[in-house]
N, CA, C and O atoms as CSV, one atom per row, in Angstrom:
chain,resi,resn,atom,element,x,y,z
A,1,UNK,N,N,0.854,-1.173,0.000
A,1,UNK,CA,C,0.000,0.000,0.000
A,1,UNK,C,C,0.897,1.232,0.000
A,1,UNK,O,O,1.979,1.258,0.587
A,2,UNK,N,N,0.404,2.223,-0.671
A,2,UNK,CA,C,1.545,3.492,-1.118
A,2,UNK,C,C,0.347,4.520,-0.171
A,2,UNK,O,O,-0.879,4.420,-0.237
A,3,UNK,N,N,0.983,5.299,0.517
A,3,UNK,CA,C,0.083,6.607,0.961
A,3,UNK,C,C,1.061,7.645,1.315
A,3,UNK,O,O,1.961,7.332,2.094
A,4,UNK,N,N,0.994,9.037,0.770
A,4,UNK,CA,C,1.560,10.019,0.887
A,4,UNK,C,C,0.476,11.326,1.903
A,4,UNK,O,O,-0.474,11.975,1.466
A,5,UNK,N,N,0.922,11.345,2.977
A,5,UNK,CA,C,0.585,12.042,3.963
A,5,UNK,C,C,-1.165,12.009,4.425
A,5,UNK,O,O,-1.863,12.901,4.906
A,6,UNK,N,N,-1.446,10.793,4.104
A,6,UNK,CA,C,-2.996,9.913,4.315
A,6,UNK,C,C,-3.849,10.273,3.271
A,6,UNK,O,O,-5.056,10.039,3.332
A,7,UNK,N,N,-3.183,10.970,2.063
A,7,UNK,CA,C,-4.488,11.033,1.025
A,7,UNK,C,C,-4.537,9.780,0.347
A,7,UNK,O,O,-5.672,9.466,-0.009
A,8,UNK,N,N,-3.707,9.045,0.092
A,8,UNK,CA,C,-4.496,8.273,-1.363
A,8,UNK,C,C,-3.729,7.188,-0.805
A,8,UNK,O,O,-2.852,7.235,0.058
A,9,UNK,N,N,-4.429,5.717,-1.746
A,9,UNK,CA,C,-3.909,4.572,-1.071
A,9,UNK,C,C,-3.884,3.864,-2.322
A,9,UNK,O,O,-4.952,3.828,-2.933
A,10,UNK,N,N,-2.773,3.228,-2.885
A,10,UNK,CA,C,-2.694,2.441,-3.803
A,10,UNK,C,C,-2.068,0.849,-3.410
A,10,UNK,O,O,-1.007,0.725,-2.799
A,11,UNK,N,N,-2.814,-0.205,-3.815
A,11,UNK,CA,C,-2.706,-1.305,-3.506
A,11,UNK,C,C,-1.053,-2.298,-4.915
A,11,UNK,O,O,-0.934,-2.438,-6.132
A,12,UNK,N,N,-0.306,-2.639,-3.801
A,12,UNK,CA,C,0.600,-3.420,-4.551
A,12,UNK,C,C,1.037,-4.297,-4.627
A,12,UNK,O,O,1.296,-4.799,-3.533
A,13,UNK,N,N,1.423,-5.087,-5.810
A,13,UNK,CA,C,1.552,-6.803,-5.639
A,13,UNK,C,C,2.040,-7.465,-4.454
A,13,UNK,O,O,3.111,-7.097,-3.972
A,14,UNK,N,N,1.530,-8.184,-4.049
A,14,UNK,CA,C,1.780,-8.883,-2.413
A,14,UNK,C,C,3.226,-9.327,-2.653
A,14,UNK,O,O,3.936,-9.454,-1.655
A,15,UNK,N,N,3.788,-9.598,-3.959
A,15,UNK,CA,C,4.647,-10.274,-3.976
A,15,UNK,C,C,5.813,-9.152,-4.682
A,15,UNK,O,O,6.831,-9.804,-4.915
A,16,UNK,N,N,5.948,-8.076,-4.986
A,16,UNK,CA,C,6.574,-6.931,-4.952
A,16,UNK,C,C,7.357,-7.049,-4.174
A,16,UNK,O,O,7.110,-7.580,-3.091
A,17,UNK,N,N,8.810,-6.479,-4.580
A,17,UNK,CA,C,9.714,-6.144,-4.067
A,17,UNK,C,C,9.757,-4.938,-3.262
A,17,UNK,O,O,9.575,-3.842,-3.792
A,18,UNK,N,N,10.002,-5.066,-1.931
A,18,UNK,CA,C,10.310,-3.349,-1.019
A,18,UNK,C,C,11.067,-2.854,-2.018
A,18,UNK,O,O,11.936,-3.339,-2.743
A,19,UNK,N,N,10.222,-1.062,-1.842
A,19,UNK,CA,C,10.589,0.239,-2.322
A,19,UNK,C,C,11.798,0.127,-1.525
A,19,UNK,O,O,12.001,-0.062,-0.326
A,20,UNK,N,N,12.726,0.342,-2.792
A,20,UNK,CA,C,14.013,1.106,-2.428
A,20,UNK,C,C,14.456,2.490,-1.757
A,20,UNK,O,O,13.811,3.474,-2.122
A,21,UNK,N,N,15.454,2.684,-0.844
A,21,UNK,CA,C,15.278,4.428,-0.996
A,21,UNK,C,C,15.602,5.019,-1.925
A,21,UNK,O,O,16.449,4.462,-2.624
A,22,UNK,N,N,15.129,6.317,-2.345
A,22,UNK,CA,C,15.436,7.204,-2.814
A,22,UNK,C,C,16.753,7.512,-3.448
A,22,UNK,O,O,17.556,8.002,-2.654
A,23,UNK,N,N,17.287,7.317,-4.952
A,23,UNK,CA,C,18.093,7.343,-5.280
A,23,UNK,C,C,19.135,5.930,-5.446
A,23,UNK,O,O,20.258,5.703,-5.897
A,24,UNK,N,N,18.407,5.422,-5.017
A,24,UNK,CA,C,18.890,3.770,-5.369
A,24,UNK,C,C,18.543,3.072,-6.582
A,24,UNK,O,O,17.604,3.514,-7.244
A,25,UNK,N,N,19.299,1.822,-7.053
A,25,UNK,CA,C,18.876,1.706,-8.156
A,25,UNK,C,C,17.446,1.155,-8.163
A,25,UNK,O,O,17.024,0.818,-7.057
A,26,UNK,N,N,16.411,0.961,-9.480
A,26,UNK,CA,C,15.350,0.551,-9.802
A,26,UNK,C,C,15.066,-0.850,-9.225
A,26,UNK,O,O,16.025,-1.531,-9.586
A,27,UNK,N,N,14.147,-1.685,-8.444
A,27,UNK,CA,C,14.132,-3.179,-8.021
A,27,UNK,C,C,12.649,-3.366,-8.743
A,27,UNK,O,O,12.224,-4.421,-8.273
A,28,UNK,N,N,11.700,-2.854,-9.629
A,28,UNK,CA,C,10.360,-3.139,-9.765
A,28,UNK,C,C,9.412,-3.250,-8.977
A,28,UNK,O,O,8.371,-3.815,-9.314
A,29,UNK,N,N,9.628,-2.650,-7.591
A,29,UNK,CA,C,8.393,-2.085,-6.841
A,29,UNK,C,C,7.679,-1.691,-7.065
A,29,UNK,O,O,6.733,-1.833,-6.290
A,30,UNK,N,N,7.428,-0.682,-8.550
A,30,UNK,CA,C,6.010,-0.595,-8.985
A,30,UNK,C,C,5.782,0.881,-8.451
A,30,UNK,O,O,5.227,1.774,-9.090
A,31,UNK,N,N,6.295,0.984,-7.193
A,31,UNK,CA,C,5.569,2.236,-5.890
A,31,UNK,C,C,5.654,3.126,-7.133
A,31,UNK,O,O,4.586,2.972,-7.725
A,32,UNK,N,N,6.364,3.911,-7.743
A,32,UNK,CA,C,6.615,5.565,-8.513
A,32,UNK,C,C,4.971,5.276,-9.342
A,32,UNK,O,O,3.951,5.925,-9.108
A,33,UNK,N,N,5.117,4.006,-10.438
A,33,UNK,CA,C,4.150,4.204,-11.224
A,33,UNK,C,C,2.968,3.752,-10.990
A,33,UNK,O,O,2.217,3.802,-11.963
A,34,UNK,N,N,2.384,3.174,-9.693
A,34,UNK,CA,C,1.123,3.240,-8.944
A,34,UNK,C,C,1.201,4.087,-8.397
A,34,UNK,O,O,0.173,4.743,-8.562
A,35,UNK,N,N,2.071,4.705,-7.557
A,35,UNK,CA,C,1.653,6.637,-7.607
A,35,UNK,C,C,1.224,7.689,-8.297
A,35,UNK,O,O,0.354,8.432,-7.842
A,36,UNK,N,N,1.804,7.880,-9.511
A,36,UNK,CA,C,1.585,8.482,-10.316
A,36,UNK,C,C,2.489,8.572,-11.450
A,36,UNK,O,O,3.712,8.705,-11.417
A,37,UNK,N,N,1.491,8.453,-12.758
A,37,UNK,CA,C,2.767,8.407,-13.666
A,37,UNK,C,C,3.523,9.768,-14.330
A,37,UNK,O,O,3.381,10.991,-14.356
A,38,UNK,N,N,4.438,8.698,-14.857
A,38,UNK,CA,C,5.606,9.947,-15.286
A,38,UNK,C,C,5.163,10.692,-16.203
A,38,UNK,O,O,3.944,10.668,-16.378
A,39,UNK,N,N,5.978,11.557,-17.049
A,39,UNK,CA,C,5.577,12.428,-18.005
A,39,UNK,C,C,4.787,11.401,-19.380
A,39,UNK,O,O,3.657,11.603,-19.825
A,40,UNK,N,N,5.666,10.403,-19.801
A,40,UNK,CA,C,5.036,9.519,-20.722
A,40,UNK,C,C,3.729,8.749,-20.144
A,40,UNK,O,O,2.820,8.537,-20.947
A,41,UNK,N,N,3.577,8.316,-18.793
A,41,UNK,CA,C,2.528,7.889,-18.242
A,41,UNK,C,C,1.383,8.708,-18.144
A,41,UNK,O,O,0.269,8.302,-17.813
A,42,UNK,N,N,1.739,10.114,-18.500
A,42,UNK,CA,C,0.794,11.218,-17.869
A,42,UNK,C,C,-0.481,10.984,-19.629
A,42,UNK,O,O,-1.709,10.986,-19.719
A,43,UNK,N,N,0.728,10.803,-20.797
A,43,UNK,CA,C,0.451,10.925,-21.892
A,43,UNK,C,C,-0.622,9.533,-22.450
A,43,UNK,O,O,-1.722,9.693,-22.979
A,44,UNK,N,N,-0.075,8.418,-22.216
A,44,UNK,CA,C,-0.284,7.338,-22.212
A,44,UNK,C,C,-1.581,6.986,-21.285
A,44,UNK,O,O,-2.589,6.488,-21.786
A,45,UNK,N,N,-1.469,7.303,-19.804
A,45,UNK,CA,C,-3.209,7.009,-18.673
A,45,UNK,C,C,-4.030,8.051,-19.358
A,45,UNK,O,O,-5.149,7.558,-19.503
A,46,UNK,N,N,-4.004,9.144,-19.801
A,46,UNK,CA,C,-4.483,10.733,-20.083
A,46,UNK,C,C,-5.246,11.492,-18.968
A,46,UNK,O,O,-6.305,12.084,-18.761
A,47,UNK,N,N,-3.604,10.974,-18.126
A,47,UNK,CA,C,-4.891,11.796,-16.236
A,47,UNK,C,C,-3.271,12.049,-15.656
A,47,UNK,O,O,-2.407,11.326,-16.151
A,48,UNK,N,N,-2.913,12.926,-14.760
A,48,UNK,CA,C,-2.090,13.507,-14.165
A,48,UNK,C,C,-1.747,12.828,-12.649
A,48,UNK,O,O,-0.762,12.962,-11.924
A,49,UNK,N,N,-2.982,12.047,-12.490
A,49,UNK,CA,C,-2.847,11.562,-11.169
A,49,UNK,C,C,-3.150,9.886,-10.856
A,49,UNK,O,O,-2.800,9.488,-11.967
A,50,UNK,N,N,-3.350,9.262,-10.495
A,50,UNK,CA,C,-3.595,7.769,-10.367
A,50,UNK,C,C,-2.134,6.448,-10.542
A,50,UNK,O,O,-1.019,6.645,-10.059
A,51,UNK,N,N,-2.484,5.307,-11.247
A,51,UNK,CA,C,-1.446,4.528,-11.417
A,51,UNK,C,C,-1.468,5.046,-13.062
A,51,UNK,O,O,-2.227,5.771,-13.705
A,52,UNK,N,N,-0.132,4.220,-13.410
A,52,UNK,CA,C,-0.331,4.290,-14.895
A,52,UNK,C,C,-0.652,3.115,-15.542
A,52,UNK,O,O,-0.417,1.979,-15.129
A,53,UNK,N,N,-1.268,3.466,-16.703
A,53,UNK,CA,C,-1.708,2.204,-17.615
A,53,UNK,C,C,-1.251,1.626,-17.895
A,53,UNK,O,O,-1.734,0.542,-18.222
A,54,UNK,N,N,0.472,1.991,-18.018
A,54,UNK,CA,C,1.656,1.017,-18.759
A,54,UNK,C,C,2.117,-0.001,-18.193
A,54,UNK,O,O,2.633,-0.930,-18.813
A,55,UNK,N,N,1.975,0.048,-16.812
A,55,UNK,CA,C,2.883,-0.443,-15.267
A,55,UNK,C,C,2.358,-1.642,-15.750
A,55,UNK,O,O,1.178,-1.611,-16.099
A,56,UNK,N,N,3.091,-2.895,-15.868
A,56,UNK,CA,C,3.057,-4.588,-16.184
A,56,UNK,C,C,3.401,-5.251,-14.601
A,56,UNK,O,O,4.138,-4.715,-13.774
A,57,UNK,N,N,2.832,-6.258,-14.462
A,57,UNK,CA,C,3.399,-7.157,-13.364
A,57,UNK,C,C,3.740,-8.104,-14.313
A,57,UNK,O,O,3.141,-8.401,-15.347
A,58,UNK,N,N,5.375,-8.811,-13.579
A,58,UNK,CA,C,5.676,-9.974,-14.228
A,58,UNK,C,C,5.611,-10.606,-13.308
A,58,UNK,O,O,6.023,-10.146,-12.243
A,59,UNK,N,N,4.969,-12.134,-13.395
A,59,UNK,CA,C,4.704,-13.357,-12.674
A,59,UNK,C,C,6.128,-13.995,-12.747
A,59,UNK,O,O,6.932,-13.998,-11.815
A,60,UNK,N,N,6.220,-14.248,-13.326
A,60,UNK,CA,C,8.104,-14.861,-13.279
A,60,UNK,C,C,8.957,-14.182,-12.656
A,60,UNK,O,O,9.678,-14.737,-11.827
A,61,UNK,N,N,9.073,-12.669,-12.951
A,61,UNK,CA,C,10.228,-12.101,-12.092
A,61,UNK,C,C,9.938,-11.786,-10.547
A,61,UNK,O,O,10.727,-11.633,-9.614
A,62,UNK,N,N,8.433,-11.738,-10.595
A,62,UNK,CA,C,8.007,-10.951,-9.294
A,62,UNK,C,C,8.362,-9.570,-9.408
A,62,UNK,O,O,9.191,-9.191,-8.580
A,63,UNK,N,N,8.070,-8.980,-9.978
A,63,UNK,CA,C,8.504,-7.214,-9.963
A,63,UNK,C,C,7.774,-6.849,-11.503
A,63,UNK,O,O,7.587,-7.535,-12.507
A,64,UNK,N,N,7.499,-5.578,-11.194
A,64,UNK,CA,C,6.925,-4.390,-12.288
A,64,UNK,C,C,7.555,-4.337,-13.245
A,64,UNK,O,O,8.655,-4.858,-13.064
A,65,UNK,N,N,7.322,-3.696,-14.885
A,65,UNK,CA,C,8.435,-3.477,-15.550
A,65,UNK,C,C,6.896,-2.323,-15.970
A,65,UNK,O,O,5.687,-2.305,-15.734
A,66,UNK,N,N,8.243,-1.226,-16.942
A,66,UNK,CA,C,6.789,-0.129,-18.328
A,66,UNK,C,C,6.818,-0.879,-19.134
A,66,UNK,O,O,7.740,-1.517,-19.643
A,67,UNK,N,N,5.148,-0.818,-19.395
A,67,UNK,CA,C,4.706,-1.675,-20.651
A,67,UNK,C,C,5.645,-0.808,-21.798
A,67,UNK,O,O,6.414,-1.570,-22.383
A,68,UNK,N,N,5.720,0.205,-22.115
A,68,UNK,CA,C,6.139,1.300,-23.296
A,68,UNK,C,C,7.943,0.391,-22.919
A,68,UNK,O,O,8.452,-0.048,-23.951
A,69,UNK,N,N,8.350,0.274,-22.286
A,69,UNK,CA,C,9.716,-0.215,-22.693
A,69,UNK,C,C,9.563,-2.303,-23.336
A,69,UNK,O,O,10.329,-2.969,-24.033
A,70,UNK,N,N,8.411,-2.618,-22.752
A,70,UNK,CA,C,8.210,-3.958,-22.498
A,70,UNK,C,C,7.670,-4.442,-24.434
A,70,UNK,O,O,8.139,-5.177,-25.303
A,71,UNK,N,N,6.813,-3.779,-24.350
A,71,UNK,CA,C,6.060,-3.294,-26.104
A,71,UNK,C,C,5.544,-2.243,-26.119
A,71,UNK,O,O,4.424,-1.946,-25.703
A,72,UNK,N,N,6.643,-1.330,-26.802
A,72,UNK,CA,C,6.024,0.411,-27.067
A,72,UNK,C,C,4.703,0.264,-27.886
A,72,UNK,O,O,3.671,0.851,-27.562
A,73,UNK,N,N,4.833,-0.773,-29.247
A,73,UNK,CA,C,3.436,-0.701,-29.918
A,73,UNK,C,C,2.102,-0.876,-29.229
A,73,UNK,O,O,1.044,-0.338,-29.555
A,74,UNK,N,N,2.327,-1.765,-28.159
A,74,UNK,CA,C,1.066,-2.455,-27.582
A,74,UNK,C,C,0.523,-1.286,-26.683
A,74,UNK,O,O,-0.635,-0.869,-26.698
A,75,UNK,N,N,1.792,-0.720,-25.713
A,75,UNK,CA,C,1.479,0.263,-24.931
A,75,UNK,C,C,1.053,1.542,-25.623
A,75,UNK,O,O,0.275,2.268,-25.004
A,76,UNK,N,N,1.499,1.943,-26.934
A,76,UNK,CA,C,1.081,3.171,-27.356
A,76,UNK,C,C,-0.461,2.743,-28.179
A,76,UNK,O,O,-1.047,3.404,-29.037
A,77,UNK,N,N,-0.631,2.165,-27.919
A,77,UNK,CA,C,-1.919,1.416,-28.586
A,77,UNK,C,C,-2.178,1.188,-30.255
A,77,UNK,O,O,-3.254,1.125,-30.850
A,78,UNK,N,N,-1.236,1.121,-30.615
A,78,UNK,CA,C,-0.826,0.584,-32.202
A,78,UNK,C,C,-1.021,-1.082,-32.307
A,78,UNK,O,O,-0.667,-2.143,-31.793
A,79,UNK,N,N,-1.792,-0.544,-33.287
A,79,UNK,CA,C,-2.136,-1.947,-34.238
A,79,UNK,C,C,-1.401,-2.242,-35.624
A,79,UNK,O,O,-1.067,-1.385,-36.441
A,80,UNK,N,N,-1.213,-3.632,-35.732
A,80,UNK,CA,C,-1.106,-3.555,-37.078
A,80,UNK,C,C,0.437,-4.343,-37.224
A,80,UNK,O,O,1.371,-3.992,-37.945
A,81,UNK,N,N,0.358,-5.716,-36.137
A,81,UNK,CA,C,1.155,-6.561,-36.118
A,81,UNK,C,C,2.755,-5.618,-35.236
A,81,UNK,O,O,2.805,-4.443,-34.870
A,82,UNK,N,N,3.724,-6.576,-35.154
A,82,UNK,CA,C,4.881,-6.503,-34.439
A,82,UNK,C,C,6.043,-5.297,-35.511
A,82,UNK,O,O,6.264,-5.470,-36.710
A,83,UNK,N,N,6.576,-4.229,-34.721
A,83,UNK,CA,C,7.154,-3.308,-35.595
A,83,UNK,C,C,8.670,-3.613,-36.111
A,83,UNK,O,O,9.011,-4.664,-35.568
A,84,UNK,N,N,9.421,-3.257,-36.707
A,84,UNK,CA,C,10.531,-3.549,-37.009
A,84,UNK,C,C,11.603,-3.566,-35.901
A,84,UNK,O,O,11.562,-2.831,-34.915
A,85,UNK,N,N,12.433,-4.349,-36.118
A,85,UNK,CA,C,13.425,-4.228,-34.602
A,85,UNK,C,C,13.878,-2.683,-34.601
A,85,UNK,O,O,13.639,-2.074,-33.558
A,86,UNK,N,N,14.418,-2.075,-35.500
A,86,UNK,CA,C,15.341,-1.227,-35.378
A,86,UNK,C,C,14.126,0.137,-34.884
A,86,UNK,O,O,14.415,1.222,-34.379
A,87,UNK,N,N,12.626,-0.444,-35.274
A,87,UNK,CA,C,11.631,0.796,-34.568
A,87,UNK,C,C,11.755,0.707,-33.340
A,87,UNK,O,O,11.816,1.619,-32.515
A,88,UNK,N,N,11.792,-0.341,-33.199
A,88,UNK,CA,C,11.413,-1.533,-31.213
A,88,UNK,C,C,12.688,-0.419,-30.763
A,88,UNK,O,O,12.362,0.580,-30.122
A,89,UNK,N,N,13.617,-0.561,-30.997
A,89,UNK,CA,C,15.130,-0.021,-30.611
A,89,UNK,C,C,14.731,1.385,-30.268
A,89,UNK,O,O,14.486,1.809,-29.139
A,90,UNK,N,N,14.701,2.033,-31.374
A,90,UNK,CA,C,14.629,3.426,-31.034
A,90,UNK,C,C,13.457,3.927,-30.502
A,90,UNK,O,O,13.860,4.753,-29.683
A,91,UNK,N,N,12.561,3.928,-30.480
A,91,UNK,CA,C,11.323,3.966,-29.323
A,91,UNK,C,C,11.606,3.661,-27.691
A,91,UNK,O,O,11.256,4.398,-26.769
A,92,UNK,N,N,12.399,2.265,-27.562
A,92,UNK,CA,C,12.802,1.970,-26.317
A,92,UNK,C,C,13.996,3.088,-25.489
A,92,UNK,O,O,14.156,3.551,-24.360
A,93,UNK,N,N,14.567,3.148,-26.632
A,93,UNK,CA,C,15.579,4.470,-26.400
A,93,UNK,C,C,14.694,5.384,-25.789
A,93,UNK,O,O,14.901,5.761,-24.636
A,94,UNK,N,N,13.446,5.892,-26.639
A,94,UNK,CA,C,13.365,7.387,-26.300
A,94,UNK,C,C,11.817,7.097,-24.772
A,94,UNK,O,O,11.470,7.986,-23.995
A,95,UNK,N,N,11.363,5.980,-24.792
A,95,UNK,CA,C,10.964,5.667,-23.668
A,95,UNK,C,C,11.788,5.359,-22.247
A,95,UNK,O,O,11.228,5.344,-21.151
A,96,UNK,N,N,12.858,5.176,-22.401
A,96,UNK,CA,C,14.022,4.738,-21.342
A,96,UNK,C,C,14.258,6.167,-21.147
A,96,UNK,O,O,14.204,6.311,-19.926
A,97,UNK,N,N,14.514,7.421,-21.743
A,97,UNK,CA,C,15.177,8.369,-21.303
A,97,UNK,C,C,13.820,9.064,-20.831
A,97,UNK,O,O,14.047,9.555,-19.725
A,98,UNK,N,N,12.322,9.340,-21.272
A,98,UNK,CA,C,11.792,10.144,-20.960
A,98,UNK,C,C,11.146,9.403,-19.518
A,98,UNK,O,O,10.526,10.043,-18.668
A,99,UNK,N,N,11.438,7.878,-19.436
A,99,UNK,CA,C,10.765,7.555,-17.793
A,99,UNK,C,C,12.405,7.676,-16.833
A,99,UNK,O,O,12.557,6.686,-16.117
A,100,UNK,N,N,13.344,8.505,-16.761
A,100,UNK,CA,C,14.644,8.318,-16.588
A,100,UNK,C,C,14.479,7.072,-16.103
A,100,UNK,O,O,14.098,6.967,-14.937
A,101,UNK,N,N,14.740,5.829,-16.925
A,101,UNK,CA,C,15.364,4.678,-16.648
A,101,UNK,C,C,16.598,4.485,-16.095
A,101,UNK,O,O,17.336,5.234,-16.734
A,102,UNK,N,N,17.036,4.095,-15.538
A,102,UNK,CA,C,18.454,3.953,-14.795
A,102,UNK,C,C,18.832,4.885,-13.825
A,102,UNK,O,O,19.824,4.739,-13.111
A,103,UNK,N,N,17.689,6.318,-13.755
A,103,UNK,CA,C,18.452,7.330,-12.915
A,103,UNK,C,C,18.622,6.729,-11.240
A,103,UNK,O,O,19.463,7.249,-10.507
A,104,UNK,N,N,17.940,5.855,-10.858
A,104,UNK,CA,C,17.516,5.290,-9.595
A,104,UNK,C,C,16.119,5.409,-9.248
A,104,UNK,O,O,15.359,5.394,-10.216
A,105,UNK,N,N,15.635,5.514,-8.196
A,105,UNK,CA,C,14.306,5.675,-7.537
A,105,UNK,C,C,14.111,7.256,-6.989
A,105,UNK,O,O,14.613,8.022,-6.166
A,106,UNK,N,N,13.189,7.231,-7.862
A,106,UNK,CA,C,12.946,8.765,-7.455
A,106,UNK,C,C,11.575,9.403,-6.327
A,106,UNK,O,O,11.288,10.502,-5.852
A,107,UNK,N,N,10.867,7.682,-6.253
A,107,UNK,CA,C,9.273,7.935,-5.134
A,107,UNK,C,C,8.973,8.065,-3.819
A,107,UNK,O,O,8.507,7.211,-3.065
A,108,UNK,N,N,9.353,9.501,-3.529
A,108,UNK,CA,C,9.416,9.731,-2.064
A,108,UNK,C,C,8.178,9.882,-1.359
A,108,UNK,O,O,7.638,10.819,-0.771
A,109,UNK,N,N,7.844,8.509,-1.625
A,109,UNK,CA,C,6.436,8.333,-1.115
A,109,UNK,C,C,6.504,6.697,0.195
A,109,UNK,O,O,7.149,5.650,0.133
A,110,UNK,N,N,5.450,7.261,1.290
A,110,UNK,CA,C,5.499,6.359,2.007
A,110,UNK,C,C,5.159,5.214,1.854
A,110,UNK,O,O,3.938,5.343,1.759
A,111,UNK,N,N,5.423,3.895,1.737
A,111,UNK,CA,C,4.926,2.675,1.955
A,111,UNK,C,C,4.450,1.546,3.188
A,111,UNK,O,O,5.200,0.840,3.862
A,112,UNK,N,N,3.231,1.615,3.231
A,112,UNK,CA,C,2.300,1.147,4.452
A,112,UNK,C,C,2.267,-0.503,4.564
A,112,UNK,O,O,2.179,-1.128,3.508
A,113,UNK,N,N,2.309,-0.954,5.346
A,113,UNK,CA,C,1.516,-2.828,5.324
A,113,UNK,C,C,0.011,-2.323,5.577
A,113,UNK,O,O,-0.479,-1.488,6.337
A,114,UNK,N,N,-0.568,-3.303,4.489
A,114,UNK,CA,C,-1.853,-3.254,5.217
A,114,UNK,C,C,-2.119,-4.203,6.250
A,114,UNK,O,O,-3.246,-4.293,6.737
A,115,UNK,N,N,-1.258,-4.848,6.585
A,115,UNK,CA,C,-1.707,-5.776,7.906
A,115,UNK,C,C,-1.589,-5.059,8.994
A,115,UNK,O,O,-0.624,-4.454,9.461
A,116,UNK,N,N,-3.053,-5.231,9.477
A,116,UNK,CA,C,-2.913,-4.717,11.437
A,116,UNK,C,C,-2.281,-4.832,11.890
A,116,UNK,O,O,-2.297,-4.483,13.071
């Protein structure tokens, strides 16, 4: 459960990895983009506030990944079969830099148990 100063409560995979601190690298906690999404998430949900639409759970890894890095076509909602690698490539590029991928964890937001 994500809550920032008791307004809002977002529910997260039981099986999620603990939020990292701040400035650490990425573990797929999910917490940033069930908070709220990023600038491409803002574009992609078409709301400023909530989770984002892109945010994937993987059952195998146990952790979150962006759909837009995972399949930009699927996530940008393009039809019309699988795109060329070298599109896949450069799309992932420019999705990796606009969610800063690699910068670390940037969600200085609290994380709750919901157990009593």
């Amino acid at each position: 459960m994500v809550s920032q100063h008791g307004k809002s409560v977002r529910w997260i995979h039981p099986d999620a990895p603990a939020k990292p601190p701040v400035g650490a690298a990425c573990n797929g906690c999910g917490v940033c983009c069930l908070w709220k999404p990023c600038p491409l998430g803002i574009v992609l949900s078409r709301r400023c506030t909530g989770s984002c639409v892109a945010l994937r759970w993987d059952d195998a890894q146990r952790r979150y990944h962006c759909g837009a890095l995972l399949d930009p076509a699927s996530a940008l909602g393009c039809r019309g079969g699988p795109w060329p690698r070298w599109l896949q490539a450069w799309v992932r590029r420019g999705v990796a830099r606009w969610i800063a991928a690699g910068r670390g964890c940037d969600a200085d937001v609290q994380v709750e148990s919901a157990d009593p």
